[in-house]
VOMAR-175300 format. One record per atom (N, C-alpha, C, CB): residue number from 1; residue in three letters; x, y negated, z negated. Coordinates in pm, whole numbers. Each point is the difference from the previous one (the first is absolute). Glycine has a CB too. Example, Ala and Ser with C-alpha at 12.3 -4.5 7.8 and 13.67 -1.06 7.14 Angstrom:
<sites>
@num: 1; residuo: ALA; x: 1319; y: 569; z: -780
@num: 1; residuo: ALA; x: -89; y: -119; z: 0
@num: 1; residuo: ALA; x: 90; y: -120; z: 0
@num: 1; residuo: ALA; x: -189; y: 117; z: -125
@num: 2; residuo: SER; x: 154; y: -222; z: 197
@num: 2; residuo: SER; x: 82; y: -119; z: -6
@num: 2; residuo: SER; x: -77; y: -109; z: -73
@num: 2; residuo: SER; x: 118; y: 63; z: 215
</sites>
This chain:
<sites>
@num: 1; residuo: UNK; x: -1475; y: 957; z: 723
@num: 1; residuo: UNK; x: 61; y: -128; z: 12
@num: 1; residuo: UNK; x: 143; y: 19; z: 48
@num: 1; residuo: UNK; x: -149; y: -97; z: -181
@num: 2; residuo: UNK; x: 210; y: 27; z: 273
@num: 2; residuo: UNK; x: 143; y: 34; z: 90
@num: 2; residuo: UNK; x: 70; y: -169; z: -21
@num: 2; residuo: UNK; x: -110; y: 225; z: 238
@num: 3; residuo: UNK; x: 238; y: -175; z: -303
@num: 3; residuo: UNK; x: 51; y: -108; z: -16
@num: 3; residuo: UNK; x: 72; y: 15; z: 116
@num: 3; residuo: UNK; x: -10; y: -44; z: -236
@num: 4; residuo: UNK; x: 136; y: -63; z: 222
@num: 4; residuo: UNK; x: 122; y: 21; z: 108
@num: 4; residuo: UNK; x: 126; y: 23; z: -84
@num: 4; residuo: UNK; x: -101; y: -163; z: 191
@num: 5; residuo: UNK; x: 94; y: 152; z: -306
@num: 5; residuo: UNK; x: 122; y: 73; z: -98
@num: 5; residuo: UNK; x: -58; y: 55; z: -124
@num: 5; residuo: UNK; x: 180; y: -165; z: 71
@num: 6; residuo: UNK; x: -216; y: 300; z: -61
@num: 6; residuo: UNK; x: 2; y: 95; z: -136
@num: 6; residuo: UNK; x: 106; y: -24; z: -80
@num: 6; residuo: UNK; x: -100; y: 175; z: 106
@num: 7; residuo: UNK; x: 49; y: -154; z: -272
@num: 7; residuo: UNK; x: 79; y: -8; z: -87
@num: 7; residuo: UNK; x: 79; y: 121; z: 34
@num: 7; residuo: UNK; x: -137; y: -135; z: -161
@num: 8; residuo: UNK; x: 126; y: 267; z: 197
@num: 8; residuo: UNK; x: 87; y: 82; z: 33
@num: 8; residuo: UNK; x: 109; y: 0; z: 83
@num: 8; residuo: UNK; x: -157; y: 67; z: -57
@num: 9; residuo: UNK; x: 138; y: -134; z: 166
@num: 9; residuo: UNK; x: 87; y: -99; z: 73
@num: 9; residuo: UNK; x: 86; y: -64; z: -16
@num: 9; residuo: UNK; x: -119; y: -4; z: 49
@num: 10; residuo: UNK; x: 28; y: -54; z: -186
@num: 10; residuo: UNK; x: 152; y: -138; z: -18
@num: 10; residuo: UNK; x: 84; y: 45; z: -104
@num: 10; residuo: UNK; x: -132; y: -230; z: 43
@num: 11; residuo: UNK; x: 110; y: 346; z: -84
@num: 11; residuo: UNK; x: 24; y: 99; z: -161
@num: 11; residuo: UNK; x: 116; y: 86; z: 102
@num: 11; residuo: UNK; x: -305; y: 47; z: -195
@num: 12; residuo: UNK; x: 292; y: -16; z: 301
@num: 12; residuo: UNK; x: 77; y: 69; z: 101
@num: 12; residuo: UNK; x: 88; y: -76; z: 29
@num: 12; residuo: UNK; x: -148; y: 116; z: 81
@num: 13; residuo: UNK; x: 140; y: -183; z: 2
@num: 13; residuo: UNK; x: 88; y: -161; z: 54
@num: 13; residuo: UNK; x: 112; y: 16; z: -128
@num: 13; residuo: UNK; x: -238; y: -217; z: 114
@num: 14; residuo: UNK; x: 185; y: 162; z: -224
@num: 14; residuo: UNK; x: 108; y: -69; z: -112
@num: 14; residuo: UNK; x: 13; y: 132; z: -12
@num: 14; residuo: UNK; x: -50; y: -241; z: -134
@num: 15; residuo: UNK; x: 77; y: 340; z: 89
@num: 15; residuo: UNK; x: 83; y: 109; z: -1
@num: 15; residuo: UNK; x: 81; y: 38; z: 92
@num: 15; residuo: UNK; x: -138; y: 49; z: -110
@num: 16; residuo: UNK; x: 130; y: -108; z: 234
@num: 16; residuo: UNK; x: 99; y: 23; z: 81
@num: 16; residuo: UNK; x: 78; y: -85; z: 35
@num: 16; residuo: UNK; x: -109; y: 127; z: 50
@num: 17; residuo: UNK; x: 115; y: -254; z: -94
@num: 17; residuo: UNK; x: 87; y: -130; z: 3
@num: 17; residuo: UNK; x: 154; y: 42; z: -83
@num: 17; residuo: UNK; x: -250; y: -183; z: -7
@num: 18; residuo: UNK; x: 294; y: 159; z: 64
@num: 18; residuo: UNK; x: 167; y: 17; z: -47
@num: 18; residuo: UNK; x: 32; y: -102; z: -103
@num: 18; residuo: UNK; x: 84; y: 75; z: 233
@num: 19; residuo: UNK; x: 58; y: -69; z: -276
@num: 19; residuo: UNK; x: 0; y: -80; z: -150
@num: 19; residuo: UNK; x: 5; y: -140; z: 78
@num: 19; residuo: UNK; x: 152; y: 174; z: -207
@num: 20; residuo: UNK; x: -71; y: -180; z: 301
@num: 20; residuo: UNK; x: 45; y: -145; z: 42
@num: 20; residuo: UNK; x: -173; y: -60; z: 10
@num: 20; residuo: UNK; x: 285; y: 54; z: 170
@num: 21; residuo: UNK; x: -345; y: 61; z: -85
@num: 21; residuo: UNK; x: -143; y: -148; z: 61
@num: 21; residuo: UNK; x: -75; y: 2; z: -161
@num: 21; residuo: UNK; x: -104; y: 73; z: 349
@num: 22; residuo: UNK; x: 88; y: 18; z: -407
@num: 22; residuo: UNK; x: -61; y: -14; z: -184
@num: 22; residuo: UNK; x: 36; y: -131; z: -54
@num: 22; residuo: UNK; x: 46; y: 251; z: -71
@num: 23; residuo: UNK; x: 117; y: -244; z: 100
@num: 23; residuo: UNK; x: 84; y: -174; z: -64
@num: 23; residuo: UNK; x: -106; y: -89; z: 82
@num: 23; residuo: UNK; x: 327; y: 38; z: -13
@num: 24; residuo: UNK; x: -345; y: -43; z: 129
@num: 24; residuo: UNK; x: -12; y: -98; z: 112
@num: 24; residuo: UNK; x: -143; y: -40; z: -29
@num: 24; residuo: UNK; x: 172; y: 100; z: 188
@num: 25; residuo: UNK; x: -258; y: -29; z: -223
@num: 25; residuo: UNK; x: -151; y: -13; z: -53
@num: 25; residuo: UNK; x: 0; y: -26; z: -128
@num: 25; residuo: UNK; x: -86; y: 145; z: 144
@num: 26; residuo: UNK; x: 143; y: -129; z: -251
@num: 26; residuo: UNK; x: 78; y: -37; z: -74
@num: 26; residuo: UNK; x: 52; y: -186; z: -35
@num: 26; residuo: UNK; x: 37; y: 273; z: 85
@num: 27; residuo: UNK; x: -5; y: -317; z: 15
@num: 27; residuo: UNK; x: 95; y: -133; z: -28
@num: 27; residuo: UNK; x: -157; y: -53; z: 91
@num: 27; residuo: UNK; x: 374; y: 30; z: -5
@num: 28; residuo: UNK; x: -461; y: -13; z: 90
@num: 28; residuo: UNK; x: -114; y: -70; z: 29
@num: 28; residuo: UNK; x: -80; y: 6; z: -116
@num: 28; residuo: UNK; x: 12; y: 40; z: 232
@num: 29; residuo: UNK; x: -22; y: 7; z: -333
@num: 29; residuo: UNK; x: -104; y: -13; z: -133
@num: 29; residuo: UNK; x: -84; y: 113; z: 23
@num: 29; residuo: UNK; x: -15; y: -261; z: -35
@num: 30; residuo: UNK; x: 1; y: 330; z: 105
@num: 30; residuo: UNK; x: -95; y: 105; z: 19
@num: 30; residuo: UNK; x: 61; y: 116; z: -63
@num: 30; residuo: UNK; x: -96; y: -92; z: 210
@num: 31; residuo: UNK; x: 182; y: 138; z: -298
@num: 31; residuo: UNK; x: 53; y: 96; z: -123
@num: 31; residuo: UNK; x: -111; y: 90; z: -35
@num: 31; residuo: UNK; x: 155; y: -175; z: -106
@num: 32; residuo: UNK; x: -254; y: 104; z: 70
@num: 32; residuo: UNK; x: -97; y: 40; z: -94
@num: 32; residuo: UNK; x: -62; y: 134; z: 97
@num: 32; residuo: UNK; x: -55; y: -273; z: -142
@num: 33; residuo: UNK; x: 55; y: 243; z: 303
@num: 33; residuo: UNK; x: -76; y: 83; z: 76
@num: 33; residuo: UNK; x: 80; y: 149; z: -31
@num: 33; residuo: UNK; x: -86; y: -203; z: 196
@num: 34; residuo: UNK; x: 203; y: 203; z: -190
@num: 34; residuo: UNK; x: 82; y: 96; z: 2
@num: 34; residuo: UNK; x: -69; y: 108; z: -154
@num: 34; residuo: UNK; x: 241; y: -184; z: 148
@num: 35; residuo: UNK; x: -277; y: 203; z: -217
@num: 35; residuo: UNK; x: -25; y: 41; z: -110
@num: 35; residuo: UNK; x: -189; y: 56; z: 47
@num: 35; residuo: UNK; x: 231; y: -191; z: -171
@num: 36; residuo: UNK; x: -290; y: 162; z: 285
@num: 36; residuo: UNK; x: -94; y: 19; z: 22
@num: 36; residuo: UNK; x: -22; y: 157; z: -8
@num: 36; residuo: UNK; x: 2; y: -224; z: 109
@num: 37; residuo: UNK; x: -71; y: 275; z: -166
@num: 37; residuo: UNK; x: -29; y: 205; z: 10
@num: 37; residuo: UNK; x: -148; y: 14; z: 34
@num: 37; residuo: UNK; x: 173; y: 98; z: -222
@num: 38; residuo: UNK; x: -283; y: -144; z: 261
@num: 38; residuo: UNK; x: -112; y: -14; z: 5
@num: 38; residuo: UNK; x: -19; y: 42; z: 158
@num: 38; residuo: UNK; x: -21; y: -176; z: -212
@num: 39; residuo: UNK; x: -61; y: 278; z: 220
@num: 39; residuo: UNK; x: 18; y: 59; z: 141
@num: 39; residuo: UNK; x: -163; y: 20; z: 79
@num: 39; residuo: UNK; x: 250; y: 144; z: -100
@num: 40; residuo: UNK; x: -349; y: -166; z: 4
@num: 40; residuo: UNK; x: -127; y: 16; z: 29
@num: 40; residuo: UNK; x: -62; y: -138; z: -62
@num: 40; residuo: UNK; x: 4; y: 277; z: 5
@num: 41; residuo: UNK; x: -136; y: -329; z: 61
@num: 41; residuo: UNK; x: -57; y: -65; z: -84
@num: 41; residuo: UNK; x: -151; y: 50; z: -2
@num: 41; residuo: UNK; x: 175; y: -188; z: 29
@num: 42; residuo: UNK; x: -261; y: 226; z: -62
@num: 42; residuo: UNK; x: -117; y: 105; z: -21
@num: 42; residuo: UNK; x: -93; y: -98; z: 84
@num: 42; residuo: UNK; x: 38; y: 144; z: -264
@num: 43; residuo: UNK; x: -101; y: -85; z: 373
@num: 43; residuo: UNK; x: -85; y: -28; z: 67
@num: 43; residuo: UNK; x: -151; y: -97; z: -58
@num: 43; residuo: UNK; x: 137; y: 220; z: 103
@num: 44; residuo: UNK; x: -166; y: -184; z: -215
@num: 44; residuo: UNK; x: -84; y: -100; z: -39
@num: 44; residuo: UNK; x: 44; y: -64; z: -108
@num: 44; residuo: UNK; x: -164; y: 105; z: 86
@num: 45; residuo: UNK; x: 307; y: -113; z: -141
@num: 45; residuo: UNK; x: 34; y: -71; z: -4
@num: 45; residuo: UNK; x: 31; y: -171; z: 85
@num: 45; residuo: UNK; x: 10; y: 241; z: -112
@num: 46; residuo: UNK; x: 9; y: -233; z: 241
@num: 46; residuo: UNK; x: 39; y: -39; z: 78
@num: 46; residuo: UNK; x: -155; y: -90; z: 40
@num: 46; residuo: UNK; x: 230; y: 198; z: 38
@num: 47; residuo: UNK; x: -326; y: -106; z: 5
@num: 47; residuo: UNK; x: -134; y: -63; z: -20
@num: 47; residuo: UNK; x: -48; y: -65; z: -67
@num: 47; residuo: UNK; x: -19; y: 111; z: 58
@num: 48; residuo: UNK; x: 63; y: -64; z: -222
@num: 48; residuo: UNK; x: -52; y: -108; z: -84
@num: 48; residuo: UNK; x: 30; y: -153; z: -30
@num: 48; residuo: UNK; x: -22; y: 198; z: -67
@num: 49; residuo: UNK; x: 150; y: -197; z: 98
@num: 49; residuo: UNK; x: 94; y: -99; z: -35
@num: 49; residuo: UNK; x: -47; y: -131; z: 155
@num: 49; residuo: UNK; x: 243; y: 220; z: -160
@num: 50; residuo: UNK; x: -316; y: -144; z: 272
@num: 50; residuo: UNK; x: -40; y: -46; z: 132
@num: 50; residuo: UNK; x: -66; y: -108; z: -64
@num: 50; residuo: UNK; x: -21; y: 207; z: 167
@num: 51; residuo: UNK; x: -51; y: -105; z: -235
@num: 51; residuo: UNK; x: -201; y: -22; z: -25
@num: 51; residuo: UNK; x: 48; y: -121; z: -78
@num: 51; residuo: UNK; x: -182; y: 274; z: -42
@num: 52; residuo: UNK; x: 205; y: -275; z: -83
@num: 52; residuo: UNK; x: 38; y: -99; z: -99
@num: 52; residuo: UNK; x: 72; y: -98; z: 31
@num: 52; residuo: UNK; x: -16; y: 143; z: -125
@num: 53; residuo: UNK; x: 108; y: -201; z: 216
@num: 53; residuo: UNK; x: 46; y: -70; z: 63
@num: 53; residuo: UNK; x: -78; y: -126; z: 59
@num: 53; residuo: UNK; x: 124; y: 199; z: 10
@num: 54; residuo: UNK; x: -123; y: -322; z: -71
@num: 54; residuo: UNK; x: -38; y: -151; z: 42
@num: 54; residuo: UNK; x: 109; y: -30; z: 33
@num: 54; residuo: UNK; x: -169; y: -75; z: -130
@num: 55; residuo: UNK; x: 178; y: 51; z: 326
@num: 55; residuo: UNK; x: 94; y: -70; z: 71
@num: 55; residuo: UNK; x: -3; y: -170; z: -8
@num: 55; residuo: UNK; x: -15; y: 220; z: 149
@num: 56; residuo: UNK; x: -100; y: -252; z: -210
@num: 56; residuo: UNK; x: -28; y: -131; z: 54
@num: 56; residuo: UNK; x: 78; y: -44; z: -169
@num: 56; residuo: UNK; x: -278; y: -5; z: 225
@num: 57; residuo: UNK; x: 282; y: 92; z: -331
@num: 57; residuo: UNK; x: -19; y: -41; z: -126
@num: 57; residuo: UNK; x: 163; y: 35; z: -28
@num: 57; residuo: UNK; x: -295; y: 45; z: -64
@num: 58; residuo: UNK; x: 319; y: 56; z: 101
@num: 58; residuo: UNK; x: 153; y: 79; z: 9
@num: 58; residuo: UNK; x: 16; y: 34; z: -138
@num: 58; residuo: UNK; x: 128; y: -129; z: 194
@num: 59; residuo: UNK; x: -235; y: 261; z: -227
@num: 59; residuo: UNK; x: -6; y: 47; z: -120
@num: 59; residuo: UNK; x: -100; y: 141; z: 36
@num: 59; residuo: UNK; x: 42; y: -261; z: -146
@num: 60; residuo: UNK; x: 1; y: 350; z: 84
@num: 60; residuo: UNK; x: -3; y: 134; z: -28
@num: 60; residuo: UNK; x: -161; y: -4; z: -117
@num: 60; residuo: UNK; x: 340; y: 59; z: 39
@num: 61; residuo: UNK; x: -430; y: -47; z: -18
@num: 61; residuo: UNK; x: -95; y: -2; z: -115
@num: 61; residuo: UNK; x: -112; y: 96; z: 18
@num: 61; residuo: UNK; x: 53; y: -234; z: -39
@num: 62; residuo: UNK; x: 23; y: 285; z: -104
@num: 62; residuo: UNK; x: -93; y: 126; z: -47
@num: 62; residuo: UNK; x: -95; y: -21; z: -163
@num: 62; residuo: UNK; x: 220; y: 166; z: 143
@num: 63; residuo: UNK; x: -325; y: -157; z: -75
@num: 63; residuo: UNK; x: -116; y: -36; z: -111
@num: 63; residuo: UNK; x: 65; y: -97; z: -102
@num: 63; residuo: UNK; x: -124; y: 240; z: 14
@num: 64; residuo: UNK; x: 115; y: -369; z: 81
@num: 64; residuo: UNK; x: 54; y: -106; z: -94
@num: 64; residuo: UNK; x: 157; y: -28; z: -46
@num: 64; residuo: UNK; x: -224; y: 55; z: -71
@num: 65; residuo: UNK; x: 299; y: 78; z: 84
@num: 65; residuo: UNK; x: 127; y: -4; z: -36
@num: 65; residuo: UNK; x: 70; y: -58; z: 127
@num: 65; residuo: UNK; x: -21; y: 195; z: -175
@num: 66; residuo: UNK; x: 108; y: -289; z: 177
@num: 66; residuo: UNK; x: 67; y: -42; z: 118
@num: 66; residuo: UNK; x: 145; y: -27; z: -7
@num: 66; residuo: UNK; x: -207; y: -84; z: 53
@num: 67; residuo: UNK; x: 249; y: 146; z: 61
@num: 67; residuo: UNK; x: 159; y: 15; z: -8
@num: 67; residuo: UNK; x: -5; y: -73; z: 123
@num: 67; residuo: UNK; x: 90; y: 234; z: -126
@num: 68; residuo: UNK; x: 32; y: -370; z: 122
@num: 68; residuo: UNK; x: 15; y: -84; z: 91
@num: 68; residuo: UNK; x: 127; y: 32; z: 84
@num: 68; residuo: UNK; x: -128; y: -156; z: -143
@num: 69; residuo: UNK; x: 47; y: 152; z: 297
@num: 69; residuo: UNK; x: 178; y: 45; z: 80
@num: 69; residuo: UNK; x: 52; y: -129; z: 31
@num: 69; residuo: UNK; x: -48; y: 232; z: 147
@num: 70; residuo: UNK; x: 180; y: -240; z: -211
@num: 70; residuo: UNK; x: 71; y: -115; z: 40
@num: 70; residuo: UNK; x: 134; y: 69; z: 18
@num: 70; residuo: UNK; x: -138; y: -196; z: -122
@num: 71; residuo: UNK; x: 220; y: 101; z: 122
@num: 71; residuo: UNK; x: 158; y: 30; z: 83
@num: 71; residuo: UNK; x: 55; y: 38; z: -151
@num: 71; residuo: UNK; x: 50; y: -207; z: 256
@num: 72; residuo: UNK; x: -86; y: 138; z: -376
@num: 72; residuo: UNK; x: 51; y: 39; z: -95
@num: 72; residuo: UNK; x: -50; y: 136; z: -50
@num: 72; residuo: UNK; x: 42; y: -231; z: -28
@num: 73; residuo: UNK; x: -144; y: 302; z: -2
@num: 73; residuo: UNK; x: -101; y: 102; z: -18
@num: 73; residuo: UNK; x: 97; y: 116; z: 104
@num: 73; residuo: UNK; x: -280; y: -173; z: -46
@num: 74; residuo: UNK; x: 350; y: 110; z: 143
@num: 74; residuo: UNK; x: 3; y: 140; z: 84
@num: 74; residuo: UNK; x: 180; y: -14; z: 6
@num: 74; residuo: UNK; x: -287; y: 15; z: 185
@num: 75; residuo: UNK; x: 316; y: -146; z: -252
@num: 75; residuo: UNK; x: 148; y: 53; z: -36
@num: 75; residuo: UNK; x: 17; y: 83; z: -149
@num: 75; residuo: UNK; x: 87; y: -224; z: 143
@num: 76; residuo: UNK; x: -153; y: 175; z: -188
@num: 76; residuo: UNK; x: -16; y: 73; z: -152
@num: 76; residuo: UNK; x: -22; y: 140; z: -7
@num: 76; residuo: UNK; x: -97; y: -192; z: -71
@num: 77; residuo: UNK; x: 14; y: 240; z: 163
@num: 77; residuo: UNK; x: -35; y: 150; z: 30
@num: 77; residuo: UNK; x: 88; y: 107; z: 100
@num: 77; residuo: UNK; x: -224; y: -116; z: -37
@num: 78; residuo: UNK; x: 256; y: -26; z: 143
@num: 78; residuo: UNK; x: 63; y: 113; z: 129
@num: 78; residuo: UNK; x: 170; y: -70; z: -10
@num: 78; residuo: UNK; x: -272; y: 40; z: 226
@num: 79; residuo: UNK; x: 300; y: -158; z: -301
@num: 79; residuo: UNK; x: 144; y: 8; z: -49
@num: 79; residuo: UNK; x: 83; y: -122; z: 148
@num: 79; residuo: UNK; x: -19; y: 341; z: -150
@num: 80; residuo: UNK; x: -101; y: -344; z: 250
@num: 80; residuo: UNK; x: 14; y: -87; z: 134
@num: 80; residuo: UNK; x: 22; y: -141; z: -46
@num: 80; residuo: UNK; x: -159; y: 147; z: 148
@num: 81; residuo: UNK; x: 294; y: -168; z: -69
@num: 81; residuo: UNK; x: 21; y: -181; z: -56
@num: 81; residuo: UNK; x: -119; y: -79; z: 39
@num: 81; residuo: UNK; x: 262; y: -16; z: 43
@num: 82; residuo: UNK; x: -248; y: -86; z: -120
@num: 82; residuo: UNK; x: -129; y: -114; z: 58
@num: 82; residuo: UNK; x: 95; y: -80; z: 69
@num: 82; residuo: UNK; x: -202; y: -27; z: -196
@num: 83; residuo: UNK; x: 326; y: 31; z: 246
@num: 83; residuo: UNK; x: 14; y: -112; z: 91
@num: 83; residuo: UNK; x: 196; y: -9; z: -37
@num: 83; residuo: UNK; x: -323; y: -157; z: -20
@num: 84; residuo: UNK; x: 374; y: -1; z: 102
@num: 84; residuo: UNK; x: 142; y: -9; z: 8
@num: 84; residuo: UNK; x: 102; y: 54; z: 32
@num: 84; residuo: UNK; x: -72; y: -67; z: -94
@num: 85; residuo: UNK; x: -26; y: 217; z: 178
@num: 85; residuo: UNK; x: 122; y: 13; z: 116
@num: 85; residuo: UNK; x: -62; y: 30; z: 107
@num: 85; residuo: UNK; x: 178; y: 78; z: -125
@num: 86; residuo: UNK; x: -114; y: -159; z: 236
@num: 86; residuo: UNK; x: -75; y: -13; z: 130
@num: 86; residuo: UNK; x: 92; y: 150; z: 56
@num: 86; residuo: UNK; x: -66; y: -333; z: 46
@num: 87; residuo: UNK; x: 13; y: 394; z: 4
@num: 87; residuo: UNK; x: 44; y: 139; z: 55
@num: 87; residuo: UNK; x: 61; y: 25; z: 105
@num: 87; residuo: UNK; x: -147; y: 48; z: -86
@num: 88; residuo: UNK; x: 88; y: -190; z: 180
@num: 88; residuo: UNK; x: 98; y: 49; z: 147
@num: 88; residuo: UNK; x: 107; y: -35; z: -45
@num: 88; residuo: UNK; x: -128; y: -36; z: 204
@num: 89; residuo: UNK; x: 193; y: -80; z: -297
@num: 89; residuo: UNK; x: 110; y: -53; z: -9
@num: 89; residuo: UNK; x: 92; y: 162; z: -91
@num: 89; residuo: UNK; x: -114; y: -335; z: 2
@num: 90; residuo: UNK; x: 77; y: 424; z: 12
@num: 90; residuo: UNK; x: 92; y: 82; z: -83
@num: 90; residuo: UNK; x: 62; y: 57; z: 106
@num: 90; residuo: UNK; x: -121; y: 47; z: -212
@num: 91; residuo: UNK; x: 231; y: 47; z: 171
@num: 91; residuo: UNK; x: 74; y: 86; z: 45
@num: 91; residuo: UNK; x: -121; y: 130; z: 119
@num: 91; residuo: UNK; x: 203; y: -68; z: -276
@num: 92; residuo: UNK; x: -143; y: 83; z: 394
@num: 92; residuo: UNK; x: -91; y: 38; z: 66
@num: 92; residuo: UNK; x: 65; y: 128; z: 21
@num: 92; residuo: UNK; x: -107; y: -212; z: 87
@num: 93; residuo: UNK; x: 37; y: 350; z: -105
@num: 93; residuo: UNK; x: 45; y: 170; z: 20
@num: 93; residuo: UNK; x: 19; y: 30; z: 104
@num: 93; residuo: UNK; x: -102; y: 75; z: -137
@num: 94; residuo: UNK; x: 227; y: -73; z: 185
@num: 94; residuo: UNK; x: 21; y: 42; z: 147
@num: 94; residuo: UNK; x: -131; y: 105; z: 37
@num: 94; residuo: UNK; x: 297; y: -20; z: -18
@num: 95; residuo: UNK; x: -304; y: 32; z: 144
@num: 95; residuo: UNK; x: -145; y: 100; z: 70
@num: 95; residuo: UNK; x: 97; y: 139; z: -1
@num: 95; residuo: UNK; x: -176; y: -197; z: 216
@num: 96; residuo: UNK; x: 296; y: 187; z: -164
@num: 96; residuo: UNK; x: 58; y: 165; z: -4
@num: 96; residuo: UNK; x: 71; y: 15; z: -87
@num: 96; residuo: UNK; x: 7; y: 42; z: 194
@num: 97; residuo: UNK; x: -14; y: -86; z: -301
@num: 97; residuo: UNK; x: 75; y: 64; z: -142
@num: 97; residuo: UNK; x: -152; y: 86; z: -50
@num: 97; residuo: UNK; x: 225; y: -245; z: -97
@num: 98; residuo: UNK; x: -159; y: 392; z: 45
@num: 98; residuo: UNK; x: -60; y: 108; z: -51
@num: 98; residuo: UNK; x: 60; y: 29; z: -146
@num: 98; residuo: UNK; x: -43; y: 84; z: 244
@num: 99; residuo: UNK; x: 106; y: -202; z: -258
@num: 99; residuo: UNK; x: 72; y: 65; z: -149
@num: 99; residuo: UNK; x: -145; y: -46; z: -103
@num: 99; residuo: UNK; x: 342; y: -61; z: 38
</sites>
């Protein structure tokens, strides 16, 4: 299975963000990402979670047990705002700043 961003990736990325852009991800509500250490996710892991997956239902169900994906469910877990800040309106990272 081929994503387009490995957790190793993004475990890379935020380790190489400087303090200023950390603040800057930071004041958008996304903090929580920064603390991310998770660098693999196990291949059938990844399958299973496929398999069990009702798109139409938007719930995770395993032999009856059901975990519902909502915006709240995945701020609670992944720490991602549910909303009230519109993003383009923020402060925009110059393209040739390397700090």
């Amino acid at each position: 299975m081929k994503n387009r961003c490995s957790p190793e990736s993004l475990v890379s990325m935020i380790l190489g963000l400087s303090k200023k852009q950390k603040e800057c991800v930071r004041s958008m509500g996304f903090g929580s990402l920064l603390k991310m250490k998770i660098t693999d996710i196990p291949l059938k892991l990844r399958f299973y979670n496929l398999q069990k997956f009702d798109y139409e239902r938007m719930v995770i169900d395993d032999e009856g047990k059901e975990l519902k994906v909502t915006t709240e469910s995945v701020h609670e877990m992944l720490g991602i705002p549910t909303g009230g800040t519109i993003l383009t309106q923020l402060y925009q990272w110059p393209k040739d700043d390397t700090s």
